[in-house]
C-alpha positions as CSV (number, residue, x, y, z in Angstrom):
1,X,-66.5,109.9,103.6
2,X,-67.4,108.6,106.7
3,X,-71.0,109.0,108.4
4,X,-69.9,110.7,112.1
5,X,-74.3,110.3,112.6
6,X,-73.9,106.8,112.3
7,X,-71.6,106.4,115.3
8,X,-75.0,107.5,117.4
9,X,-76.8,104.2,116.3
10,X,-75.3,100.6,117.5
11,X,-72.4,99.0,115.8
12,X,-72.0,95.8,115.3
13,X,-69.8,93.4,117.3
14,X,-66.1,93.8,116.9
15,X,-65.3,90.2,116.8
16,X,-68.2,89.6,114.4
17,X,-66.8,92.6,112.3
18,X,-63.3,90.9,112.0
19,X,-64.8,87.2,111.4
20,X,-66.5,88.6,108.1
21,X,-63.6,91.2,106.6
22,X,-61.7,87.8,107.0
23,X,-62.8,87.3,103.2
24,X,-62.1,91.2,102.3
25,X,-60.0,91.2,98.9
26,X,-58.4,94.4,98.0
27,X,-55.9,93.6,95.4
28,X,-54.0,96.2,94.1
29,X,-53.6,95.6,89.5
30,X,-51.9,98.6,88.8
31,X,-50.7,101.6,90.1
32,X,-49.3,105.2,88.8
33,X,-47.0,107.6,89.9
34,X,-48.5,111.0,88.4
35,X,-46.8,114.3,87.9
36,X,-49.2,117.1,85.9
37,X,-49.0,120.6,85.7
38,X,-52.1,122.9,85.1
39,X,-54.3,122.7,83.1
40,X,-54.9,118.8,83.0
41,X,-58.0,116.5,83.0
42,X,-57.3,112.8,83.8
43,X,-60.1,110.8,83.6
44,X,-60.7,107.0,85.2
45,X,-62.3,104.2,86.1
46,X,-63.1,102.6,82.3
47,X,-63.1,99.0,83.8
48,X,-65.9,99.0,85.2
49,X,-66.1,97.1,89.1
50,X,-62.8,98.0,90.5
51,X,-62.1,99.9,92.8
52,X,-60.0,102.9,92.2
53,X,-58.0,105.0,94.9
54,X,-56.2,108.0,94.9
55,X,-53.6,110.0,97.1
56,X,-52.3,113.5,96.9
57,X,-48.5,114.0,97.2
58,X,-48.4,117.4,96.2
59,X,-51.9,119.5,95.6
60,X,-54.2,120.8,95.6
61,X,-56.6,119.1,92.7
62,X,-60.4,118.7,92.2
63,X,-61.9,114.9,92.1
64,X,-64.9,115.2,89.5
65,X,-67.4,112.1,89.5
66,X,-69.4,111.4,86.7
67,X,-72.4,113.3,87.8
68,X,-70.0,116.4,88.0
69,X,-69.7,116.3,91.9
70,X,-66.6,118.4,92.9
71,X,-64.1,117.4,95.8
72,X,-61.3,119.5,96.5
73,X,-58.4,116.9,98.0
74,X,-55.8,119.1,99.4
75,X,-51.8,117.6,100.2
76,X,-51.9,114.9,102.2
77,X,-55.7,113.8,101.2
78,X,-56.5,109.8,100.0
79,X,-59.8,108.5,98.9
80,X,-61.1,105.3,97.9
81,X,-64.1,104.8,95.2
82,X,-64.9,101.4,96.2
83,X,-67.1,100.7,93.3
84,X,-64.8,102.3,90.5
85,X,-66.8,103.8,87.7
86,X,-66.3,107.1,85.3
87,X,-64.2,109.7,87.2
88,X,-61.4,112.7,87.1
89,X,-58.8,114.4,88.4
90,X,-58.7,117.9,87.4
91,X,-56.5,121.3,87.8
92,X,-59.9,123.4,87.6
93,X,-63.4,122.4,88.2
94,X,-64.9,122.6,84.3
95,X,-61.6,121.4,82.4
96,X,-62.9,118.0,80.1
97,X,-60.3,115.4,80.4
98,X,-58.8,112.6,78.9
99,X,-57.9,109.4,79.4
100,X,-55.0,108.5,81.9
101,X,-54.2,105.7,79.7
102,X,-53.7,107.4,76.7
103,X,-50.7,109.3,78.5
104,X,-47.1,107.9,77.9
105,X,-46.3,105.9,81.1
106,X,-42.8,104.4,81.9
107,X,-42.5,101.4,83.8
108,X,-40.8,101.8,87.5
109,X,-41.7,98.5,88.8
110,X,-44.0,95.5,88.6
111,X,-47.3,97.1,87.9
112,X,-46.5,100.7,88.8
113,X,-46.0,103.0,86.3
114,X,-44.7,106.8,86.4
115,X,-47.0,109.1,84.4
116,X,-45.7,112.5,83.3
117,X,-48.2,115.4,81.9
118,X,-46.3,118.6,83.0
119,X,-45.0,121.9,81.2
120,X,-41.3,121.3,81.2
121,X,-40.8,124.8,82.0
122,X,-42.7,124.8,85.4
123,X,-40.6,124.9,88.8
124,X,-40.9,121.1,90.7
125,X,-43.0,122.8,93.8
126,X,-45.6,123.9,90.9
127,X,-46.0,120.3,90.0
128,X,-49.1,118.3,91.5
129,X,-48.1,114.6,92.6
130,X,-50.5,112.0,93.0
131,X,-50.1,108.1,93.6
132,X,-53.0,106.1,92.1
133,X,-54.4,102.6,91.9
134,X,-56.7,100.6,90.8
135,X,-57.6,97.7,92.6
136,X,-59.8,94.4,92.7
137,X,-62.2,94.8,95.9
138,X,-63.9,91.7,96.5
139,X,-65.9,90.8,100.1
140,X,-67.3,87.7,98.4
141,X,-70.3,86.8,100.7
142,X,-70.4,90.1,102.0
143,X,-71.4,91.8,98.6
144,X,-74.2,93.5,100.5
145,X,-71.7,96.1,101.9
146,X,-70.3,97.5,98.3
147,X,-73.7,98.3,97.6
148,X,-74.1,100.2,100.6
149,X,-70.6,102.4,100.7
150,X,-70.6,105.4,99.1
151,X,-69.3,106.6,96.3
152,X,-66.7,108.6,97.4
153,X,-64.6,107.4,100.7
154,X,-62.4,109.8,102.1
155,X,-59.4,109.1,104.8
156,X,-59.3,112.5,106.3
157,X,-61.9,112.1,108.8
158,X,-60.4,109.0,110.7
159,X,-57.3,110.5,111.4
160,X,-58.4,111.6,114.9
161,X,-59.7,107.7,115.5
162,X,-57.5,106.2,113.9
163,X,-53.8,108.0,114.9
164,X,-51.7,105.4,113.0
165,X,-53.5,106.4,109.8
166,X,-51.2,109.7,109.9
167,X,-47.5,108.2,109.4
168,X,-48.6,106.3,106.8
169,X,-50.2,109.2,104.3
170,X,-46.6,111.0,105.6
171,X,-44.9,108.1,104.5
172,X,-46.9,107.8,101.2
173,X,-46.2,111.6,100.8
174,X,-42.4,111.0,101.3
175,X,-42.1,108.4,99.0
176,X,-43.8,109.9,96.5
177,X,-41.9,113.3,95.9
178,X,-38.6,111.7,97.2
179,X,-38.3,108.7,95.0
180,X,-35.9,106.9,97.0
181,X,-34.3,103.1,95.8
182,X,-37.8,101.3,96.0
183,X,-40.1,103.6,96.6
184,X,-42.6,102.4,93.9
185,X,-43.2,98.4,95.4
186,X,-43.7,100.7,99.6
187,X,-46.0,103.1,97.8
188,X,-47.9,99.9,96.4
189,X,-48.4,98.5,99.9
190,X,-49.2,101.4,101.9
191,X,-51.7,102.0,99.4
192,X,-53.3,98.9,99.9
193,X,-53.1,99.2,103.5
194,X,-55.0,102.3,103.5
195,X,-57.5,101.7,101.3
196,X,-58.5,98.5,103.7
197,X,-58.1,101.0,106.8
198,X,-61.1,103.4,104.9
199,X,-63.6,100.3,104.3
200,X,-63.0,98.4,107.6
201,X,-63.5,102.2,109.7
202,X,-66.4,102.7,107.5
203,X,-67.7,99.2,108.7
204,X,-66.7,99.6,112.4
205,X,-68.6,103.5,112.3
206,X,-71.9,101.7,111.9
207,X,-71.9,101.3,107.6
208,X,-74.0,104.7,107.7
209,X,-77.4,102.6,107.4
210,X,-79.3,101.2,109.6
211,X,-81.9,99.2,108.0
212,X,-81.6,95.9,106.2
213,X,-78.2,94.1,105.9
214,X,-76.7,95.8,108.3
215,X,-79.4,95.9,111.2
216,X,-79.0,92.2,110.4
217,X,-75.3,92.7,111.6
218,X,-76.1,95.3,114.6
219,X,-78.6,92.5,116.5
220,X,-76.4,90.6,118.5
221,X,-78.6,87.3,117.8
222,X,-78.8,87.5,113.9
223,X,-75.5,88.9,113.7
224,X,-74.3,85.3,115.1
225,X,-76.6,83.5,112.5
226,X,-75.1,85.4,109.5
227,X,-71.8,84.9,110.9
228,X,-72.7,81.2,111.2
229,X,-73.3,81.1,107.7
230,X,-70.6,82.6,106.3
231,X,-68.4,80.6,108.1
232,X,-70.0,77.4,106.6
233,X,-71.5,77.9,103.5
234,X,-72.0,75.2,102.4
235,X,-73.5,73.1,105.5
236,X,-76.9,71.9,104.5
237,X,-78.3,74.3,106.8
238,X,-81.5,73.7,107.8
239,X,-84.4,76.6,109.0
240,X,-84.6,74.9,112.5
241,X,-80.7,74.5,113.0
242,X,-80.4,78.7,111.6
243,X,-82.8,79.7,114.6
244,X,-81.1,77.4,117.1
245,X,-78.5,79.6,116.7
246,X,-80.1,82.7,117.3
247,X,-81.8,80.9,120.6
248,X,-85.5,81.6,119.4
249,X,-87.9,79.4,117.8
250,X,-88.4,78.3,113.3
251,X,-91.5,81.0,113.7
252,X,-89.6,83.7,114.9
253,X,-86.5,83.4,113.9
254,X,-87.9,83.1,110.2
255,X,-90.0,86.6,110.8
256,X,-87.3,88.2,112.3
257,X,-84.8,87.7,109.5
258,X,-87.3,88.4,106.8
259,X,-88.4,91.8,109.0
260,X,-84.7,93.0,108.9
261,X,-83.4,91.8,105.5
262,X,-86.4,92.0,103.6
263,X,-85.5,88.3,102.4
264,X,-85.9,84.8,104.2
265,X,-83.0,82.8,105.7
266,X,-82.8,80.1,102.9
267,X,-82.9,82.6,100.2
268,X,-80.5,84.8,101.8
269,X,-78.2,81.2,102.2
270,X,-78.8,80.5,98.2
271,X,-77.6,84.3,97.6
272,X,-74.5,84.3,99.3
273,X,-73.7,80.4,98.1
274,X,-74.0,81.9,94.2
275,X,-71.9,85.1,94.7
276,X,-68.9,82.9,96.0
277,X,-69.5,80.8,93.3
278,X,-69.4,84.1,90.9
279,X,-66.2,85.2,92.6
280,X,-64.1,81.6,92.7
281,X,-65.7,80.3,89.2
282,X,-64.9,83.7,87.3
283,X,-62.3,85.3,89.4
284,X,-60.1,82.0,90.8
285,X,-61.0,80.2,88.0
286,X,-62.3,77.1,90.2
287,X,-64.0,74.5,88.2
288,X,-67.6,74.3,88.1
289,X,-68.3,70.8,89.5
290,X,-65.8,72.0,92.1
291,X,-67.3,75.0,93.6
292,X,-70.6,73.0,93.3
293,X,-69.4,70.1,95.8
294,X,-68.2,73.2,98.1
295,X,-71.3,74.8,98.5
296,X,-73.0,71.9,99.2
297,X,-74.5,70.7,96.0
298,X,-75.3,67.0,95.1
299,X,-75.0,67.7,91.4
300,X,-73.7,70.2,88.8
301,X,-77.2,70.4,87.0
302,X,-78.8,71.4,90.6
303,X,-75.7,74.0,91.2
304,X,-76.4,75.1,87.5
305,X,-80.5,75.9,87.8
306,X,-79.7,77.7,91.4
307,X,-77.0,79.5,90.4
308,X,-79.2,80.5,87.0
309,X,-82.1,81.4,89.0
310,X,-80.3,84.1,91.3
311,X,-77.3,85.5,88.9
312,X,-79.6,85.0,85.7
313,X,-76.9,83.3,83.5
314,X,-75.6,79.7,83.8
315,X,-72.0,79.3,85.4
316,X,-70.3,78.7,82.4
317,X,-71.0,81.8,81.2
318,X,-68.2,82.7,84.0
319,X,-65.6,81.4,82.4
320,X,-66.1,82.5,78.5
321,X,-66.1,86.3,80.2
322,X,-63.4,85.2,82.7
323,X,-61.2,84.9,79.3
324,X,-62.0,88.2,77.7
325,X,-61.7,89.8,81.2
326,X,-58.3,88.8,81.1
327,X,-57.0,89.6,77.9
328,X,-59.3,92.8,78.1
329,X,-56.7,93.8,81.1
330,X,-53.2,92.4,79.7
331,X,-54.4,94.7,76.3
332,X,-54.9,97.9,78.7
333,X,-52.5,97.5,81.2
């Protein structure tokens, strides 16, 4: 849910904001159309590393995390769990659940399925509705900010600063009970839309921290080094180019980015080089000598020990788990 303290501490830049969600990949893999009737417990989020989002048609129904945290989303309520992991939906706080793939589901269209766990006997109005998917959430060089999010992301506290959130939960809610010619593919979309409209507000309310990677973001000065960097990867930067473009001098420049991020420029450089490498080796397939050249690298061997060093396994090991990752998902979907 979004952190209203955090809109009392600076926020960074708006432009700089919309240069680095340029990268933000929020794929939507599957989705579900599901109609329950108390008692039911649906549990989620067994691939771990995707994001998983949920919106209430018809409610009300509890969200359980895995440490048994309750959150009551009424009609009309969406959240996103950026970072996936074990969760449930659930008529009554204590119920145990099971898991929402083991359920019959019939197909409605590409990747959306319908997912029916209801009494037969129970009136339509007595029947919760919820639209779910589970998505790939990628910010490539901008890992940092996963980390940072919270668990649990909730839209109904940016409907007053963000107005043209509102038609488009009532259109997700219409859609859903109505079933109109189509209705599956729009509920796909809006869903994606929204889930992007939780992270960016979160982003553009301050991140609710401010110390480290995102006081890196908040000073106008490092902000523009950081978005320097991302914007050329792999440019042989070197440490007196990096404080030219903060204005100051190697000295202070260098203690001012290790004082905020708690790491130092080139290390911070090598970092963000080796989780785009983790996201186009493993998840775009790219080849390794390929995404080697592109970040800058003279040869595959000197790619291989950096990229060792700061993910702790060699490349290749990308794309033997790349392989399993995949048929892992075509058996499961």
């Amino acid at each position: 849910m979004i952190d209203r303290k955090s809109e009392k501490h600076s926020l960074p830049d708006p432009d700089l904001i919309s240069e680095l969600l340029m990268g933000m990949r929020l794929v939507g893999l599957d989705y579900r159309r599901i109609e329950a009737t108390a008692p039911f417990g649906l549990g989620f989020g067994e691939v771990e590393g995707r994001a998983q989002f949920h919106f209430v048609a018809r409610g009300p129904v509890y969200l359980r995390t895995v440490a048994g945290t309750l959150h009551t989303m009424k009609t009309g309520d969406a959240v996103l769990l950026p970072r996936g992991g074990a969760h449930s939906l659930v008529s009554s706080p204590a119920l145990p659940c099971q898991n929402i793939r083991s359920l019959d589901a019939a197909p409605l269209c590409n990747s959306v399925t319908n997912v029916t766990a209801c009494d037969p006997g129970m009136p339509n109005d007595q029947r919760v509705l919820v639209f779910s998917g589970c998505m790939e959430f990628d910010l490539g060089g901008l890992h940092p900010l996963v980390g940072l999010m919270p668990e649990v992301m909730f839209v109904d506290t940016l409907i007053t600063r963000y107005p043209e959130l509102l038609p488009m939960l009532e259109a997700m809610e219409r859609e859903t009970r109505q079933e109109r010619a189509g209705f599956a593919g729009i509920l796909a979309r809006l869903a994606d839309v929204v889930a992007a409209f939780i992270v960016r507000a979160w982003v553009e309310c301050g991140c609710g921290d401010s110390s480290g990677w995102i006081a890196a973001l908040r000073d106008p000065r490092l902000g523009r080094v950081i978005l320097a960097i991302h914007n050329n990867p792999g440019h042989d930067w070197s440490l007196a180019e990096l404080a030219s473009q903060m204005g100051a001098s190697r000295s202070v420049f260098a203690e001012r980015f290790l004082e905020v991020t708690g790491i130092t420029p080139l290390r911070y450089l090598t970092e963000l080089r080796m989780r785009l490498a983790s996201q186009w080796i493993g998840k775009e397939h790219m080849p390794i000598e390929t995404a080697a050249i592109k970040l800058g690298y003279g040869s595959q061997a000197a790619f291989s020990r950096a990229f060792k060093r700061i993910i702790g396994h060699p490349p290749g090991s990308l794309t033997a788990r790349g392989t399993i990752e995949r048929l892992t998902s075509a058996q499961i979907s």
